[in-house]
PDB file with SEQRES, HELIX, SHEET and CRYST1 records, atoms N, CA, C and O in Angstrom:
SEQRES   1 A   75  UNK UNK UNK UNK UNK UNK UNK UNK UNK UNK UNK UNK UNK          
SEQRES   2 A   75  UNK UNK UNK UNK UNK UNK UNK UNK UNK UNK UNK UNK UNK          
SEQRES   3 A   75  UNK UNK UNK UNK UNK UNK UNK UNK UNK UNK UNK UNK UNK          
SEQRES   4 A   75  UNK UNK UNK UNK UNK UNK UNK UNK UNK UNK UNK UNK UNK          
SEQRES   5 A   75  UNK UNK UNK UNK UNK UNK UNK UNK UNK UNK UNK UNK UNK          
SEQRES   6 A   75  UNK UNK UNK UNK UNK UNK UNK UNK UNK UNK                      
HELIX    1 AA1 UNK A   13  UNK A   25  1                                  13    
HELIX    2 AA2 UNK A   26  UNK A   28  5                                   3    
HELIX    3 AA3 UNK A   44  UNK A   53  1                                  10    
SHEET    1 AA1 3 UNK A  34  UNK A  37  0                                        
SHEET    2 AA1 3 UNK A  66  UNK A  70 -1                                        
SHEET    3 AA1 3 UNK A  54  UNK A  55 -1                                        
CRYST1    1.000    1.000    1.000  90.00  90.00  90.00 P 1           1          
ATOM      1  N   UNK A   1     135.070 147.033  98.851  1.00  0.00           N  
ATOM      2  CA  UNK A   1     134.556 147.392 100.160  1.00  0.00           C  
ATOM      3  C   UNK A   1     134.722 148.892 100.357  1.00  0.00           C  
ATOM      4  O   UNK A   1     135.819 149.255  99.932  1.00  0.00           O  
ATOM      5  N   UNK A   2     134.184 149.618 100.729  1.00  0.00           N  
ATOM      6  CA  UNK A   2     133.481 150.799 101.313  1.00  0.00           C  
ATOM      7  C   UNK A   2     133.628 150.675 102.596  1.00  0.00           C  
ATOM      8  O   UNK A   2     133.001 149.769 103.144  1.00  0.00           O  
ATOM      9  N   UNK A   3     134.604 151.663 103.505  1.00  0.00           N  
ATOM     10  CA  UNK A   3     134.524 151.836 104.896  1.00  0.00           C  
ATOM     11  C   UNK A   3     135.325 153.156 105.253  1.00  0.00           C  
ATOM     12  O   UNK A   3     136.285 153.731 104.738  1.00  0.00           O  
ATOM     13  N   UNK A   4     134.618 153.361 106.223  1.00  0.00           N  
ATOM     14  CA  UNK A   4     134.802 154.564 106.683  1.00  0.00           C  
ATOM     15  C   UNK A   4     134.940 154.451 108.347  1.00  0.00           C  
ATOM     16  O   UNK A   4     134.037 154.020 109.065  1.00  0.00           O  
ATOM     17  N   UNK A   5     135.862 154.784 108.685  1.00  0.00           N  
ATOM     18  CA  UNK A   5     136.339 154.493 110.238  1.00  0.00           C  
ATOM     19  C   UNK A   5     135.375 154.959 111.291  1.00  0.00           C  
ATOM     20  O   UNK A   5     134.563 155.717 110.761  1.00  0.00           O  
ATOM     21  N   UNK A   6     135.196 154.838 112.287  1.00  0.00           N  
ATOM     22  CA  UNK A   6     133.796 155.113 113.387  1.00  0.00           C  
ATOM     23  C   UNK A   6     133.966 156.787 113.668  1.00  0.00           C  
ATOM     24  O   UNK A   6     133.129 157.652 113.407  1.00  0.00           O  
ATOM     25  N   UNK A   7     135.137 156.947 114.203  1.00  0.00           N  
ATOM     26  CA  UNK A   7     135.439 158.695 114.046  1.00  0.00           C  
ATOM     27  C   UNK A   7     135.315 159.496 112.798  1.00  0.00           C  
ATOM     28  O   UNK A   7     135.134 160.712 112.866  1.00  0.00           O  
ATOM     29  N   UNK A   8     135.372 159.086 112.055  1.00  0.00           N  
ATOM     30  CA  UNK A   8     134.965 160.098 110.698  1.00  0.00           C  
ATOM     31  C   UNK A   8     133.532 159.643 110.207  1.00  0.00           C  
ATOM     32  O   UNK A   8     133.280 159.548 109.006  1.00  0.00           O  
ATOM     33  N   UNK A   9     132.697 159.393 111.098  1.00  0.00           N  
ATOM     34  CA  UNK A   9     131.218 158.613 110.463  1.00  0.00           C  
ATOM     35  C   UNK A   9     130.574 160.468 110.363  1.00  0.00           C  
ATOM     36  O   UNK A   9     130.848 161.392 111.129  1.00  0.00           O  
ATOM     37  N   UNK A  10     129.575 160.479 108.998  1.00  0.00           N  
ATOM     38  CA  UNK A  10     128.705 161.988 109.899  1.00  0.00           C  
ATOM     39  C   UNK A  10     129.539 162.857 108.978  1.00  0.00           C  
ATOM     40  O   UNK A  10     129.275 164.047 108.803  1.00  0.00           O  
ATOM     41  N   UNK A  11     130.618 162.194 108.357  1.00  0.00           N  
ATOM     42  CA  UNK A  11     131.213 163.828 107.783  1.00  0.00           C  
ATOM     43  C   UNK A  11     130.467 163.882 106.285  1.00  0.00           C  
ATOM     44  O   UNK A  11     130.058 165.006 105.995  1.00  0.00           O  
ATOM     45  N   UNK A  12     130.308 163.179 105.616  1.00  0.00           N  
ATOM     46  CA  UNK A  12     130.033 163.049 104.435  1.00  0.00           C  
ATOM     47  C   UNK A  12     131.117 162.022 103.404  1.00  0.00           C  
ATOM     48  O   UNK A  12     130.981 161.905 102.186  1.00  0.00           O  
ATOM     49  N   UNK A  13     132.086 161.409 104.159  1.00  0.00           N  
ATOM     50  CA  UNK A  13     132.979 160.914 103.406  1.00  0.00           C  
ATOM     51  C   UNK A  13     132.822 159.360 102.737  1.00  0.00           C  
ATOM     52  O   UNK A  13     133.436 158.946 101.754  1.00  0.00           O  
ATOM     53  N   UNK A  14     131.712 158.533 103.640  1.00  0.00           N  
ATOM     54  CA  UNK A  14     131.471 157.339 102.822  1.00  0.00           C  
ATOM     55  C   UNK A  14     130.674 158.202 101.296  1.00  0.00           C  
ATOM     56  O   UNK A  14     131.268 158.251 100.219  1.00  0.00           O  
ATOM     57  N   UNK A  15     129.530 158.701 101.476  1.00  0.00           N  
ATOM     58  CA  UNK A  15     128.600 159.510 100.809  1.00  0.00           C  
ATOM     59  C   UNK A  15     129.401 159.416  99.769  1.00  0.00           C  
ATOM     60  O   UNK A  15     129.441 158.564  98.881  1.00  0.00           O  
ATOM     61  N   UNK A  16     130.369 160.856 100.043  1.00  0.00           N  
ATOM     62  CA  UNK A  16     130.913 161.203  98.513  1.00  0.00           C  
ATOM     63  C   UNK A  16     131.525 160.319  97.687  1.00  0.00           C  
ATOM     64  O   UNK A  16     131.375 160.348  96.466  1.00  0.00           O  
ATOM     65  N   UNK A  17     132.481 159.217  98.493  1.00  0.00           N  
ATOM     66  CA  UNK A  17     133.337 158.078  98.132  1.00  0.00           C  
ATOM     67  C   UNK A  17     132.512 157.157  97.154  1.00  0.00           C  
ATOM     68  O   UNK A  17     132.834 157.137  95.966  1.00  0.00           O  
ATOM     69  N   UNK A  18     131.507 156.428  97.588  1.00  0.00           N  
ATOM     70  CA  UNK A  18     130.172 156.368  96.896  1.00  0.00           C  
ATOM     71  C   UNK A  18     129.840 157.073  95.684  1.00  0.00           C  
ATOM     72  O   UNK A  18     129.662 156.480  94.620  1.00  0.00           O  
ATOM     73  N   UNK A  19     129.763 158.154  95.798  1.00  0.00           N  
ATOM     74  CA  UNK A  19     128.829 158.922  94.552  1.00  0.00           C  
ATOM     75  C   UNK A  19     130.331 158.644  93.592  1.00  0.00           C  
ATOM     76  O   UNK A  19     130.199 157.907  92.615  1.00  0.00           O  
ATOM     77  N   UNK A  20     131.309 159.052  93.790  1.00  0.00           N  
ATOM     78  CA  UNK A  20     131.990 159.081  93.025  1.00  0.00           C  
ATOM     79  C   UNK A  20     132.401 158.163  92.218  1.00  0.00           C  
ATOM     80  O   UNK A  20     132.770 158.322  91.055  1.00  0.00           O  
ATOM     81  N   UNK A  21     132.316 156.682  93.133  1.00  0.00           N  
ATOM     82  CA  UNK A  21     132.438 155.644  92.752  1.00  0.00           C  
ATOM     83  C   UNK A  21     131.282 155.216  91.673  1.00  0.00           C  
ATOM     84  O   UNK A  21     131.675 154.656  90.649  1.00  0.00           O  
ATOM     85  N   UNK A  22     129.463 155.513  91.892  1.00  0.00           N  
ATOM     86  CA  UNK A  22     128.679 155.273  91.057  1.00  0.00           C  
ATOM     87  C   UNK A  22     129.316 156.328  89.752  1.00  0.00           C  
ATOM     88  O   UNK A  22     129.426 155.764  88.664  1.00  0.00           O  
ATOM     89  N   UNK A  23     129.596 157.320  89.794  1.00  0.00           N  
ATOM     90  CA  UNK A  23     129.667 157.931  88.279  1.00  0.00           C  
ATOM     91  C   UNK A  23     130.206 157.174  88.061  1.00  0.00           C  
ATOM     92  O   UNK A  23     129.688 156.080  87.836  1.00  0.00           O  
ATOM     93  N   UNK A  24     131.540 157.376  88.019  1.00  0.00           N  
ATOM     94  CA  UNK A  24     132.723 156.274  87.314  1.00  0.00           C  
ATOM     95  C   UNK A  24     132.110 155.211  86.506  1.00  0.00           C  
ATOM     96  O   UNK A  24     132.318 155.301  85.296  1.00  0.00           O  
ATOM     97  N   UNK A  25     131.176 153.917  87.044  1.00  0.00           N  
ATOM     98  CA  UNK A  25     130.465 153.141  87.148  1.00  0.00           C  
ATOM     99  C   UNK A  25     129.818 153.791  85.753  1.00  0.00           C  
ATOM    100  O   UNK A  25     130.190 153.562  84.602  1.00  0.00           O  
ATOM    101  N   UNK A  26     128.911 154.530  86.123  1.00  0.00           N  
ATOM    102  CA  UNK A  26     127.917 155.116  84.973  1.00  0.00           C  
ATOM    103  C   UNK A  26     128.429 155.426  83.485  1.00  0.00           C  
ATOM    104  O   UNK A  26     127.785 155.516  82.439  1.00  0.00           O  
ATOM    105  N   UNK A  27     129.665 155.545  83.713  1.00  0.00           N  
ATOM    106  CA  UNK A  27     130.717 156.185  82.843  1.00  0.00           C  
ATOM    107  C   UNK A  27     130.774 155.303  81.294  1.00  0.00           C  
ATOM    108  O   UNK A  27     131.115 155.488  80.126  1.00  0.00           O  
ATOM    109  N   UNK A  28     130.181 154.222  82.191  1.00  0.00           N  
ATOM    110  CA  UNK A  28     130.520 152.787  81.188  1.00  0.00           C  
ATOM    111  C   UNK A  28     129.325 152.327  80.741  1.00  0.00           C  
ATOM    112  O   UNK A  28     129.267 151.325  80.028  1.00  0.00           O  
ATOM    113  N   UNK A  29     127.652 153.391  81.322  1.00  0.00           N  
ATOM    114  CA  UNK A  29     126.745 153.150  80.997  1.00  0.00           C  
ATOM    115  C   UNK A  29     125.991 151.332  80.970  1.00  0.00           C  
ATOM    116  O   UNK A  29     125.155 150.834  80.216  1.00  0.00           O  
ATOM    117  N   UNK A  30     126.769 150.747  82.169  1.00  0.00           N  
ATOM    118  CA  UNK A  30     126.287 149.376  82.754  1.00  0.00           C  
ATOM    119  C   UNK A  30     124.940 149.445  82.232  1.00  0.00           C  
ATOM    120  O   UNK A  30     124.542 150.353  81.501  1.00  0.00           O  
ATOM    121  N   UNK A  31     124.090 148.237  82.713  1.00  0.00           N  
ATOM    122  CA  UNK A  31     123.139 148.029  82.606  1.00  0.00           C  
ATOM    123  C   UNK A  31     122.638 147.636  83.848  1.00  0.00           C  
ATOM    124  O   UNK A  31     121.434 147.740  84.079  1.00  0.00           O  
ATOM    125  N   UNK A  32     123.289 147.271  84.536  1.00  0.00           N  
ATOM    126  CA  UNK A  32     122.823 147.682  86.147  1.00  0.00           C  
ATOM    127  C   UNK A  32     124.030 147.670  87.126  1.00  0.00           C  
ATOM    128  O   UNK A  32     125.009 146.986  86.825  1.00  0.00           O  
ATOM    129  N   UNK A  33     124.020 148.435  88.359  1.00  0.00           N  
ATOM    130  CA  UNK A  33     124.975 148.797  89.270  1.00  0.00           C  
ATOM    131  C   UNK A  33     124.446 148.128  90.202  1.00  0.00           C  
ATOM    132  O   UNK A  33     123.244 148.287  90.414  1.00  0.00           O  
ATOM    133  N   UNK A  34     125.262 147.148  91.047  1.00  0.00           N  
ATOM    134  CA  UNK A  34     124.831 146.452  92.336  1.00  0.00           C  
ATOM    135  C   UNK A  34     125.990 146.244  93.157  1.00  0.00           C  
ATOM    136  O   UNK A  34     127.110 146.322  92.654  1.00  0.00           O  
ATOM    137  N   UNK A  35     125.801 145.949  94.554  1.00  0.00           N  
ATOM    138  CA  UNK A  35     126.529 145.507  95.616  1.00  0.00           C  
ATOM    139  C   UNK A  35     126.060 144.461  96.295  1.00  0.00           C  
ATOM    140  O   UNK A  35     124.907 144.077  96.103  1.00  0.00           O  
ATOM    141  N   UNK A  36     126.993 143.773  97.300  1.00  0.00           N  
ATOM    142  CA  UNK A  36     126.539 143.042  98.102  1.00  0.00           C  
ATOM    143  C   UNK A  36     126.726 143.472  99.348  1.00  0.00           C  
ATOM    144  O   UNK A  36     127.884 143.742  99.668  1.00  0.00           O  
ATOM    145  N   UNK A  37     125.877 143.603 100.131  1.00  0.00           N  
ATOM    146  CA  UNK A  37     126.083 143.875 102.060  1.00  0.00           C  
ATOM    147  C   UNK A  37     125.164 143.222 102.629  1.00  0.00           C  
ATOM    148  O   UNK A  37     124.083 142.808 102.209  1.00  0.00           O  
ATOM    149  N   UNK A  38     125.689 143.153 103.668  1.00  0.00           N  
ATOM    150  CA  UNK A  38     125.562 142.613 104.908  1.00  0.00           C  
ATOM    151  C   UNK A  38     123.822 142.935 104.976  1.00  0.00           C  
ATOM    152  O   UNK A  38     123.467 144.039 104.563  1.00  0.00           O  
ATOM    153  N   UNK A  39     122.455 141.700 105.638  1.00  0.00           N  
ATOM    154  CA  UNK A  39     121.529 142.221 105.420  1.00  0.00           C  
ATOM    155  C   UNK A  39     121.073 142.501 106.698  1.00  0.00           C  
ATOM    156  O   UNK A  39     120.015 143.015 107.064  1.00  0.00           O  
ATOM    157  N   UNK A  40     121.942 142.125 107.269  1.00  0.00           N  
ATOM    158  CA  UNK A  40     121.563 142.658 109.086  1.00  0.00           C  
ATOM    159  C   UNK A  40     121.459 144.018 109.159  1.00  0.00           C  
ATOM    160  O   UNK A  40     122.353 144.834 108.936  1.00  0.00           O  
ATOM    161  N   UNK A  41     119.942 144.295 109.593  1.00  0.00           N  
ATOM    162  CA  UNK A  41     120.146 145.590 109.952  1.00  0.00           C  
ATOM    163  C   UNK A  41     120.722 146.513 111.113  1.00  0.00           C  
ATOM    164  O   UNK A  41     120.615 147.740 111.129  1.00  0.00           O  
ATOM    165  N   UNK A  42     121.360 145.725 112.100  1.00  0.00           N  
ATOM    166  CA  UNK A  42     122.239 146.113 112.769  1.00  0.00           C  
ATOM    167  C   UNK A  42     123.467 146.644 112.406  1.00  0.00           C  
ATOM    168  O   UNK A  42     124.188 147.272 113.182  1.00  0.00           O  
ATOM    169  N   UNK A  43     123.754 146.381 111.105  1.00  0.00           N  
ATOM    170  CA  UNK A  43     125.137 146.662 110.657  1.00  0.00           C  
ATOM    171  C   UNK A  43     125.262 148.089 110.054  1.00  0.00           C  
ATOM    172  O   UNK A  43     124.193 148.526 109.626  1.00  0.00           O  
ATOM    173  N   UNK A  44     126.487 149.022 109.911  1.00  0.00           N  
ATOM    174  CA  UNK A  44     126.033 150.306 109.674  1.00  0.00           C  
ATOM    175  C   UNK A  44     125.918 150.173 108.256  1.00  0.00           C  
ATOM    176  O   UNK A  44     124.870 150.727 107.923  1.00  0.00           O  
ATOM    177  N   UNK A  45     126.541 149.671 107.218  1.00  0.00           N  
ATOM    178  CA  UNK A  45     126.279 149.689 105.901  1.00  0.00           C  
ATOM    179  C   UNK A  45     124.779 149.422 105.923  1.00  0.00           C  
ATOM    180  O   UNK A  45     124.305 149.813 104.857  1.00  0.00           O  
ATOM    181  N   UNK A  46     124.092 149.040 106.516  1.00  0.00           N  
ATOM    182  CA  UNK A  46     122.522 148.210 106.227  1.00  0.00           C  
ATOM    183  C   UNK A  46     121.492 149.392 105.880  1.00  0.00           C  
ATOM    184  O   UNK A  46     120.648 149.504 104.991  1.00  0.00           O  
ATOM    185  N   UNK A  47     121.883 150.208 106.906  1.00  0.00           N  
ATOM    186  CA  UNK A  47     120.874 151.725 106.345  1.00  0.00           C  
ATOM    187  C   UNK A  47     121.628 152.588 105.484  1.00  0.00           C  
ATOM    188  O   UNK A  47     121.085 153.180 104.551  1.00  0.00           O  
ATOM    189  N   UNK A  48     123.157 152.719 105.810  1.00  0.00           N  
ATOM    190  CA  UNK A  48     123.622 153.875 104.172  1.00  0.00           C  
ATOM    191  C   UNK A  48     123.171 153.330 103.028  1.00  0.00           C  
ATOM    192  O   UNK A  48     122.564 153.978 102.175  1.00  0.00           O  
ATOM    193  N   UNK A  49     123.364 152.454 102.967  1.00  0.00           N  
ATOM    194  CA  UNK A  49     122.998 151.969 101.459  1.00  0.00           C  
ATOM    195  C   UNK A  49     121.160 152.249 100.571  1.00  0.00           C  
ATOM    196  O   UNK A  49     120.716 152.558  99.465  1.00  0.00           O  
ATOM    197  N   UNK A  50     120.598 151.849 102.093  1.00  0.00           N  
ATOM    198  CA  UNK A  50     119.194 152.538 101.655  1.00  0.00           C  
ATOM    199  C   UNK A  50     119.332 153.705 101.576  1.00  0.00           C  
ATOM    200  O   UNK A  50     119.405 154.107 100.415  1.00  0.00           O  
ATOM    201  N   UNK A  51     119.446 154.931 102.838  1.00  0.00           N  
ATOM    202  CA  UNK A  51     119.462 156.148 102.888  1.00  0.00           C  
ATOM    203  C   UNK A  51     119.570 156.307 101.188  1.00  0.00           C  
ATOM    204  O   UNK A  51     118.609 156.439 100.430  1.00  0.00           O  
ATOM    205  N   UNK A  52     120.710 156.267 100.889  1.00  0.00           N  
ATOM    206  CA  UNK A  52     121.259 156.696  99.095  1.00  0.00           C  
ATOM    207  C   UNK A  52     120.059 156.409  98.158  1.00  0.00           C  
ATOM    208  O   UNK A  52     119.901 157.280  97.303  1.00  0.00           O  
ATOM    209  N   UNK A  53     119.050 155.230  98.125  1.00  0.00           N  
ATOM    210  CA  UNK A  53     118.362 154.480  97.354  1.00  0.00           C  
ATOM    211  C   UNK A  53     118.868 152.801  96.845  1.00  0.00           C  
ATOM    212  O   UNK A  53     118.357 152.149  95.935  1.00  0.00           O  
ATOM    213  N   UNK A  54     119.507 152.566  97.348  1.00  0.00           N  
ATOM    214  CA  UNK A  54     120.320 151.118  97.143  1.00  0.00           C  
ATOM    215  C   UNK A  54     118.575 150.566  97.713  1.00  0.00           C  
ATOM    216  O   UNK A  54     117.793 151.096  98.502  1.00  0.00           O  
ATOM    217  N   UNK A  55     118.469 149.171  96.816  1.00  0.00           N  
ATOM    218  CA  UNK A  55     117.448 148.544  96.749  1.00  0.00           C  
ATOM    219  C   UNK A  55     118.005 146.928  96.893  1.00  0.00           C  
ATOM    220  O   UNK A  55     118.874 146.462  96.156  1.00  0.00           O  
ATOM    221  N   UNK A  56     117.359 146.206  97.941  1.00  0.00           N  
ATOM    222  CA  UNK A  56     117.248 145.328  97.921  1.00  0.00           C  
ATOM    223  C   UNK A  56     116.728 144.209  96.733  1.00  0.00           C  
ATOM    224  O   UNK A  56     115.513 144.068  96.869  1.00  0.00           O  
ATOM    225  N   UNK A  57     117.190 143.475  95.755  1.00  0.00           N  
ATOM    226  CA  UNK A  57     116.526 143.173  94.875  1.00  0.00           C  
ATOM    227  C   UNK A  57     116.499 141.216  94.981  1.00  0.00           C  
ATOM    228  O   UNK A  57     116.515 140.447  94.020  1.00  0.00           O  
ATOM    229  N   UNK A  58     116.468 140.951  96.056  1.00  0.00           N  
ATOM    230  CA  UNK A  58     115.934 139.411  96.260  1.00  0.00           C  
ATOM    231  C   UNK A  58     117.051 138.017  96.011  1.00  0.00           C  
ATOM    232  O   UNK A  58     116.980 136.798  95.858  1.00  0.00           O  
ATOM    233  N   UNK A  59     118.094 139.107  96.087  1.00  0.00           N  
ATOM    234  CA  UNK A  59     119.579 137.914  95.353  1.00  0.00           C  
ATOM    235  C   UNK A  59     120.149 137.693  96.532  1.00  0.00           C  
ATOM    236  O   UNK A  59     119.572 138.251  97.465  1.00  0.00           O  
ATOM    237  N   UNK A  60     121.206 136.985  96.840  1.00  0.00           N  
ATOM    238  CA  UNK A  60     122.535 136.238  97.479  1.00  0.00           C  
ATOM    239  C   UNK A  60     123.451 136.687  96.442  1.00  0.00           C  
ATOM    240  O   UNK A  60     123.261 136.475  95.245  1.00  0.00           O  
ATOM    241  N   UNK A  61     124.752 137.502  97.071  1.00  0.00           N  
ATOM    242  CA  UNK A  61     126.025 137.218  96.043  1.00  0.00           C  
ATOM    243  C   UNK A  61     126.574 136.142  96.261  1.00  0.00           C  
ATOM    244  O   UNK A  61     125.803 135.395  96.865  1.00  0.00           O  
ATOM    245  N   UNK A  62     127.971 135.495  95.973  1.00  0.00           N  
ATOM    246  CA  UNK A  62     128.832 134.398  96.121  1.00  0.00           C  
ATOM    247  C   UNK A  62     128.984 134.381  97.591  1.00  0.00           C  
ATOM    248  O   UNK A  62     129.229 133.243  97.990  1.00  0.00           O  
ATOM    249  N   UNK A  63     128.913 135.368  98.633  1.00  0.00           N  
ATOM    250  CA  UNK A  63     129.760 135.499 100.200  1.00  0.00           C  
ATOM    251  C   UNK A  63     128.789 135.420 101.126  1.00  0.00           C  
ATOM    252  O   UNK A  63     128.940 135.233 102.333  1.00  0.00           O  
ATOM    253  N   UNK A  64     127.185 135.654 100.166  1.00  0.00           N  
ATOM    254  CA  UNK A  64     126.279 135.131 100.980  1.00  0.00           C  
ATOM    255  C   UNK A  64     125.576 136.834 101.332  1.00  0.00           C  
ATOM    256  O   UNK A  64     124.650 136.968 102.133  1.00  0.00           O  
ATOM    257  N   UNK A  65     125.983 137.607 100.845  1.00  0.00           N  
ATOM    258  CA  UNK A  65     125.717 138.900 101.308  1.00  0.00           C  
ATOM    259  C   UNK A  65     124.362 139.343 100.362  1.00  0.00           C  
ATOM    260  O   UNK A  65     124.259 138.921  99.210  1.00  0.00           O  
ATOM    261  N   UNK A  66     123.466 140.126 100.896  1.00  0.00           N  
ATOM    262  CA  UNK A  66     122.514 140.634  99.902  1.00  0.00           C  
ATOM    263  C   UNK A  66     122.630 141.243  98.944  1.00  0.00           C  
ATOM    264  O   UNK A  66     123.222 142.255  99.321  1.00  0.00           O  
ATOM    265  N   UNK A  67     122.387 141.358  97.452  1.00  0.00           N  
ATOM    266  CA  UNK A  67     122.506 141.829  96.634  1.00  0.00           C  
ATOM    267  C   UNK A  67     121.911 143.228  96.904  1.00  0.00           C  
ATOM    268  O   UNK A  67     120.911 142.995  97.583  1.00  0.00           O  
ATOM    269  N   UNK A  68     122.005 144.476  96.734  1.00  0.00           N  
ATOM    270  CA  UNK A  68     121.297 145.989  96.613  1.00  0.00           C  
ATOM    271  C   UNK A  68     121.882 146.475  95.041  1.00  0.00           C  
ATOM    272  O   UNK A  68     123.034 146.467  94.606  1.00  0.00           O  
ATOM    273  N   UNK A  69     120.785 146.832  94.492  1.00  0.00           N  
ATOM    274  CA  UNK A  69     120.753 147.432  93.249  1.00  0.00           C  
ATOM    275  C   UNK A  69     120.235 149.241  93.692  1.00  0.00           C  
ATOM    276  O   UNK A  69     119.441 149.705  94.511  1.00  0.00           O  
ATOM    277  N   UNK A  70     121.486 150.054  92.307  1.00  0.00           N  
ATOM    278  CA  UNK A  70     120.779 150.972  92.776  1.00  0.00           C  
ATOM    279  C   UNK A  70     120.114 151.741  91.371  1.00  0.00           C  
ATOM    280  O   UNK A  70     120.783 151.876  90.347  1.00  0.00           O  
ATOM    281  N   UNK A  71     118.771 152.191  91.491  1.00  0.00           N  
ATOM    282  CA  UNK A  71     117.851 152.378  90.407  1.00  0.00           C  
ATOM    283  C   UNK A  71     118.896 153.700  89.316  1.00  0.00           C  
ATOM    284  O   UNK A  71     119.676 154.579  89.682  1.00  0.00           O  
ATOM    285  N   UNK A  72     118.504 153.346  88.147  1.00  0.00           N  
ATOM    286  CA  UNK A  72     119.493 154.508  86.980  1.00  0.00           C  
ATOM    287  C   UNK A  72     118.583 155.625  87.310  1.00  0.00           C  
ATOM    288  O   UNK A  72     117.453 155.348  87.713  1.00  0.00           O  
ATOM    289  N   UNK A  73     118.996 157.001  87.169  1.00  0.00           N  
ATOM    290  CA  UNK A  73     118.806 158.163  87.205  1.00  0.00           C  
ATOM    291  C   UNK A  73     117.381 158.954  86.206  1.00  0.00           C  
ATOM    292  O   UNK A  73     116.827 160.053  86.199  1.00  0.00           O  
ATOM    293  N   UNK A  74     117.238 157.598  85.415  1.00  0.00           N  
ATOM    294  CA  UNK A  74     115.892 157.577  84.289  1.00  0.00           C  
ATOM    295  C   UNK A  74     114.858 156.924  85.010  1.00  0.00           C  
ATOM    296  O   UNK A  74     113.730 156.945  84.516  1.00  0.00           O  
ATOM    297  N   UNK A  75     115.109 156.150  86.465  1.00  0.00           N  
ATOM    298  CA  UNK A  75     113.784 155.607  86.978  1.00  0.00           C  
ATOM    299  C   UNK A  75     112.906 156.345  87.636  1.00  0.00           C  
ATOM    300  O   UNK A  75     111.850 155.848  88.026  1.00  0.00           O  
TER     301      UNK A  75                                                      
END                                                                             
């Protein structure tokens, strides 16, 4: 999980937490990087995840949450 408290929203700190987290990730040259969130778009994860390029790709994880894939750097 990824969270960032309501007073520190706007600084850049989910963002970077994120990016840093995908290198790492990349590091290992996966074959694909995904999450699950919440698909309500009321929820604040619902647009960061797009904003970045996180893609909806048509799945359910185990918790019931939407799968978002995010495209490799070659797409």
């Amino acid at each position: 999980m990824l969270a960032v408290l309501p007073q520190f929203e706007g600084r850049g700190i989910g963002k970077t937490l994120l990016s840093l987290a995908v290198d790492w990730l990349r590091s290992f040259k996966p074959a694909r990087i995904w999450l699950g969130a919440s698909s309500d778009p009321r929820t604040r994860s619902h647009g960061f995840y797009r904003a970045l390029g996180w893609r909806p790709v048509g799945e359910k994880d185990t918790h019931g949450d939407e799968v978002l894939e995010l495209p490799s750097p070659d797409d």
